[in-house]
C-alpha positions, 0 to 999 in steps of 0.5 A: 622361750624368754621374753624378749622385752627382758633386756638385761638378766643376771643369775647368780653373778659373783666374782672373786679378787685377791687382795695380793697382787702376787698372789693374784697373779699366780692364780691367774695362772693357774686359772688360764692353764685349767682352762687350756686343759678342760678344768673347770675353775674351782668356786671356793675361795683360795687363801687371799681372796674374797667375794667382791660380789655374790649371788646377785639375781635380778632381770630389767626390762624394757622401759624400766630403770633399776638403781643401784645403790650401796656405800663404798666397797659395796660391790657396785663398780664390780657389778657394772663391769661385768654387766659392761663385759670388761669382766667374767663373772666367776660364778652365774650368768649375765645376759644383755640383749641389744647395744649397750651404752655404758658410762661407767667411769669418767671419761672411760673409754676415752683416748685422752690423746685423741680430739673429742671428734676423733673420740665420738667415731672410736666410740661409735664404731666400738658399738658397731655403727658405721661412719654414715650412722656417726655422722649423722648423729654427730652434730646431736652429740656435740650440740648435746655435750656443750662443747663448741670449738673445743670439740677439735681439742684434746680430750686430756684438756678437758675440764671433769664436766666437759669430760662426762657431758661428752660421754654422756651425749656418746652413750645415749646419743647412739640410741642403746637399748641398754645404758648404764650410767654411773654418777654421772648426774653427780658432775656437771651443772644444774641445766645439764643434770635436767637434760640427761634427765629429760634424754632419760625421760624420753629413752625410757620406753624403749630402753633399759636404765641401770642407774648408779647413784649416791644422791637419793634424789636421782634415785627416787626421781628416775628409778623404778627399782633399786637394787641395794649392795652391801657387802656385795650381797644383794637386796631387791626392791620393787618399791624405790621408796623401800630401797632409799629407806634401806640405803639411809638405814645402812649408811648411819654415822656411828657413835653418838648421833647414829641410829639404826632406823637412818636418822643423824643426830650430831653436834660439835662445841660449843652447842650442848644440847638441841631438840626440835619441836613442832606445834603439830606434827601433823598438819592439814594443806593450807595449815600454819606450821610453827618450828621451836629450835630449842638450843643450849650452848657452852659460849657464844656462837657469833653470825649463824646460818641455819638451813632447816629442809623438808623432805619427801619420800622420793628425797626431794626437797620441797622446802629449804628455810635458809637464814640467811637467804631470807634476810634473818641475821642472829647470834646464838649466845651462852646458855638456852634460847629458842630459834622460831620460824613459821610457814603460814600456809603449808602446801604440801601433798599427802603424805609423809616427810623428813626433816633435815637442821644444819647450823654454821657460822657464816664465814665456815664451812662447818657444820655444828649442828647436822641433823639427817632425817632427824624426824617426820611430819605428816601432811593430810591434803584433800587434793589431788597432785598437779605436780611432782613437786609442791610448793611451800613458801618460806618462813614468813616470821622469824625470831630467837628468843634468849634464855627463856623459861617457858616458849612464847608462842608465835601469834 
């Protein structure tokens, strides 16, 4: 007997396209008059046509949130439109027990012709509610999704935000036992990403949450496994941790600056060189924490900005040194010089973090230095967490010290 708190299972799902639409169109054929007969379609592949995923296994349970991840092309869009049922998978099973709630392209299942109101009762009567059911969660929806007067308007006339915040306040407003959400923290403003994370919050226990994300951050903060695509091939991660390590390890830059362990290291002209040292890469709570840049370059590089982030192992920025946020101005001029900072008191949890260094000019948006996960640093603490997140001031000094020839230390 399966367990009834198993709400989403899938058991070798694979499916199969065409990369000729012609052709395509012939084995569709071919594929509709096998079945009118009793012939059971054929699982290899025919001339043209590829695995756009295969074999994925994987059950989520009720009060759990699998994300899933992987680049372009992996394989992620196809997966959720089989587990949403717009289409068969061509090899294995899916089951979804209950509603499913779905937001898995903007807009998607929109009539843009039609208001938002006239939108939310095609939408919820889709998932099998009643009119009484939608009008008693209607006002919740609208006030969820921000949109006033403007929920008598056209759909076509909305803005992208307008757009995924009604989508996102239909699909979780009808109270799903599953919900499927795609990027959709990616669109809208800081207050409306911290609402769908707290309807998420308060779903969770009696829901299923498959999350597709490209930002680590939701991930980590959110997901209780990830399921990791690449070339339509699956990889399963209990630990959210190992799973955003295997995404930032599948997703280098090649050349110069990739490695395969996840860091990027790239610089662009005039900068030849950069190498970032710390006092200690290991530090105790409540310890100083002292940063050499040490920089060679071809010519000057007038007005920069530097931004250096810690990060935690969830991708959570627990510190973002920002130049010009905190008032520091400089030049970056031919040949060597150090750029230091220093934090007087590191107040960081236990445990492990990765750095990021990006340089630009100013009036650019270009970056001439970008470095991702370029190095860690570990941080002893005797305490135990009060929050997610902990607090680290900015740099409290700050100076470039030009063509030196050995570094000067910070008092």
């Amino acid at each position: 007997m399966s367990d009834p708190e198993v709400l989403i299972t899938a058991e070798g799902a694979s499916k199969k396209f065409c990369k000729d639409l012609r052709t395509s169109l012939a084995y569709g054929l071919q594929d509709l008059l096998g079945e009118a007969l009793g012939r059971q379609r054929g699982e290899q592949l025919r001339a043209k046509e590829f695995w756009a995923v295969q074999g994925v296994s994987f059950e989520v349970r009720r009060g759990e949130c699998l994300g899933l991840v992987g680049r372009n092309g992996a394989g992620k869009t196809t997966l959720l439109r089989m587990l949403n049922g717009l289409i068969k998978p061509d090899r294995g099973h899916i089951t979804m027990r209950g509603r499913v709630g779905a937001l898995i392209a903007l807009g998607a299942g929109f009539n843009p012709i039609l208001t938002g109101r006239e939108n939310i009762y095609v939408n919820g009567a889709v998932l099998g509610l009643s009119k009484a059911d939608i009008d008693a969660r209607f006002d919740e929806i609208v006030d969820f999704a921000e949109l006033g007067e403007f929920i008598d308007s056209p759909v076509q006339s909305y803005s992208s935000g307008m757009s995924v915040r009604l989508g996102y306040a239909i699909a979780s407003s009808l109270e799903p036992d599953i919900l499927i959400l795609d990027e959709v923290l990616a669109v809208g403003d800081e207050a409306f990403r911290l609402k769908c994370y707290q309807r998420i919050g308060k779903m969770m226990s009696r829901t299923a949450v498959i999350l597709v994300s490209h930002n680590m951050e939701h991930i980590g903060g959110i997901c209780s496994s990830v399921l990791f695509l690449r070339n339509g091939r699956q990889t399963y991660y209990p630990n959210t941790i190992e799973g955003i390590d295997a995404y930032f390890a599948a997703n280098e830059i090649s050349g110069p600056g990739g490695n395969s362990d996840g860091r990027v290291r790239v610089l662009y002209p005039p900068v030849r060189t950069v190498n970032v040292r710390f006092e200690n890469d290991s530090i105790r709570y409540g310890d100083r924490m002292k940063v050499d840049i040490f920089i060679d370059c071809d010519s000057e590089i007038r007005n920069v900005e530097i931004s250096f982030t810690l990060v935690d192992q969830q991708h959570r920025a627990v510190m973002c040194y920002n130049s010009v946020r905190d008032g520091h101005q400089f030049n970056i001029e031919h040949g060597e010089q150090i750029v230091r900072f220093q934090i007087n008191e590191v107040m960081l949890h236990d445990g492990k973090y990765t750095w990021n260094l990006n340089l630009k000019r100013r009036d650019s948006i270009e970056n001439i230095v970008y470095f991702v996960r370029a190095g860690e640093i570990k941080v002893s603490s005797p305490f135990r967490p009060l929050t997610a997140i902990p607090y680290l001031p900015s740099a409290s000094s700050f100076e470039v010290v030009l063509r030196p020839s050995v570094a000067v230390p910070i008092e």
